[in-house]
C-alpha positions in Angstrom: 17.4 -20.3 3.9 14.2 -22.4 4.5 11.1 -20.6 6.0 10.9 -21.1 9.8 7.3 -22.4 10.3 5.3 -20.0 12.5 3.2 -17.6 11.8 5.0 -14.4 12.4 9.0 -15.2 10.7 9.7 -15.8 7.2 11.5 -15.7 4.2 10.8 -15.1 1.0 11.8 -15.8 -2.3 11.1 -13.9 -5.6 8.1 -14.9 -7.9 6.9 -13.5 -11.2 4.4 -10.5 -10.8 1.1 -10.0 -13.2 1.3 -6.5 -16.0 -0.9 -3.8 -15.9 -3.8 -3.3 -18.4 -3.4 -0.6 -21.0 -5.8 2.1 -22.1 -7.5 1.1 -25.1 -6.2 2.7 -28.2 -8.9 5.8 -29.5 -10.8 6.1 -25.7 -11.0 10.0 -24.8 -9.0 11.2 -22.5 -12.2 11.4 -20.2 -13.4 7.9 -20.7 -9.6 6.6 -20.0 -9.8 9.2 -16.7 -13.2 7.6 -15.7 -11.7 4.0 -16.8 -8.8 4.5 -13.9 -10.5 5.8 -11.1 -13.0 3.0 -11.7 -10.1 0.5 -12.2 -8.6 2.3 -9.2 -11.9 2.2 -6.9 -11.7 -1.8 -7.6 -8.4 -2.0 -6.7 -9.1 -0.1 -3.2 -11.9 -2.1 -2.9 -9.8 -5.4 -3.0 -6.8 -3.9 -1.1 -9.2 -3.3 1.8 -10.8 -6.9 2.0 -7.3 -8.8 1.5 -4.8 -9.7 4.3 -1.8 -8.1 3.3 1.8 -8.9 4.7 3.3 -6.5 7.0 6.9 -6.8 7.8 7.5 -5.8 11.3 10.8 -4.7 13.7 12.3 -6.6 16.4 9.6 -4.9 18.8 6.7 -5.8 16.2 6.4 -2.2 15.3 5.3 -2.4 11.7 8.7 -1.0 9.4 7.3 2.1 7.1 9.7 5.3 5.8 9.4 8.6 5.2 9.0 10.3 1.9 7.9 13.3 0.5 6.5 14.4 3.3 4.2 11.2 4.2 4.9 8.2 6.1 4.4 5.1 4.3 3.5 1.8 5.8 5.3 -0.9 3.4 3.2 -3.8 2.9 2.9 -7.0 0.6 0.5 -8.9 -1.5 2.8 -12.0 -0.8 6.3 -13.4 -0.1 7.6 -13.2 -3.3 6.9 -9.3 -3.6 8.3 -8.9 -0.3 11.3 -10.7 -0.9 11.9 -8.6 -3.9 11.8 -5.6 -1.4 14.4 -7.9 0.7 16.2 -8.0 -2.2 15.9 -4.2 -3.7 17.4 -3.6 0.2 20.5 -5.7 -0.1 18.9 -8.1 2.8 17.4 -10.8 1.0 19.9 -13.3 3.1 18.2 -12.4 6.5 14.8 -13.6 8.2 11.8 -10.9 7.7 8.9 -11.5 10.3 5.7 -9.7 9.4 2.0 -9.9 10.3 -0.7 -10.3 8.0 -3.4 -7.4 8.3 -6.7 -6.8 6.4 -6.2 -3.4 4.4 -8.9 -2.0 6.1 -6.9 -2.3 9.6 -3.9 -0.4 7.6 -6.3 2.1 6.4 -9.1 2.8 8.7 -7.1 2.0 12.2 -2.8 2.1 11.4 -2.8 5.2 9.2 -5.0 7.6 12.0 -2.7 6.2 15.0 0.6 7.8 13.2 -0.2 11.2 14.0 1.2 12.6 11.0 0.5 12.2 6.9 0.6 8.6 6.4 -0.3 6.1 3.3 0.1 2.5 2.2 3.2 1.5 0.1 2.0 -2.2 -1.8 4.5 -4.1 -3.3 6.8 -1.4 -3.6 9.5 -3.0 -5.1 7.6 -4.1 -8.1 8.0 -0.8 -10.0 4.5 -0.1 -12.2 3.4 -3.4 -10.5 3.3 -1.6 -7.4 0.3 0.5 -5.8 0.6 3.7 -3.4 -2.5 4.8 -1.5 -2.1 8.4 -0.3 -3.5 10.1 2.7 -6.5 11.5 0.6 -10.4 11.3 1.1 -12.1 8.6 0.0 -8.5 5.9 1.1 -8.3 6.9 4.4 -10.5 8.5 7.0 -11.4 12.6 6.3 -9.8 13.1 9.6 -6.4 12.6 8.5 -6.6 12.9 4.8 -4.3 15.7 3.8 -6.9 17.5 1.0 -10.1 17.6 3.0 -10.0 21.0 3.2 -9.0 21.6 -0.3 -11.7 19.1 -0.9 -13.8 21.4 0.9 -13.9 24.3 -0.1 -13.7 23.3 -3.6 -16.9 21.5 -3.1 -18.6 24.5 -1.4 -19.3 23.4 2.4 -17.0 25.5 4.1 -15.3 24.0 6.3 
């Protein structure tokens, strides 16, 4: 099935993801820690400034699912990752419309509006590939991360 050309219906067809870098053999487990949150702060960093794809329901409600307790909004670096979730589903022969949305918007804007624990699912068909962020400080606002007050009191302030 050829993409229909507008800006909101597509489909998608598979295409060859990029690996993961590897800790460097004889780094301390504290210098590999520091290495992935840094690694991890870029990556957030990124997330927020791109324009993701967002695959939406026939009332453009954007699809997510429910797991482990958090609501997950499923998005996508690019066609080919989200017809690989097409796929994964068993509905890689129908049409997928979708928006494209700054990860900011998901983050700072999509995630509060839910009204209960909510994260970002990326590329979550792509196994290692793929990248979750959680309802935690520092991804999403305090006011609906889910350890702020664990956060809190371990840092002292009380609240």
């Amino acid at each position: 099935m050829n993409p229909v050309a507008t800006d909101q219906r597509h489909t998608t067809a598979p295409e060859a993801s990029e690996g993961v870098a590897l800790p460097e053999r004889g780094a301390t487990q504290a210098e590999a820690a520091e290495r992935g949150r840094h690694e991890f702060a870029a990556l957030l960093g990124e997330f927020r400034r791109t324009a993701v794809l967002v695959p939406v329901d026939q009332d453009g409600a954007p699809l997510t699912a429910d797991f482990g307790g958090v609501r997950w909004f499923y998005a996508f670096s690019n066609e080919g990752a989200l017809a690989r979730f097409a796929l994964a589903r068993g509905e890689g022969d129908r049409e997928w419309s979708y928006q494209r949305w700054l990860g900011a918007r998901l983050l700072d804007a999509a995630v509060p509006a839910v009204g209960v624990p909510c994260g970002v699912a990326l590329d979550c068909a792509d196994g290692e590939d793929g990248v979750v962020f959680p309802p935690v400080r520092g991804i999403v606002p305090d006011e609906v991360a889910v350890d702020v007050d664990e956060v809190a009191v371990n840092e002292g302030d009380g609240r």
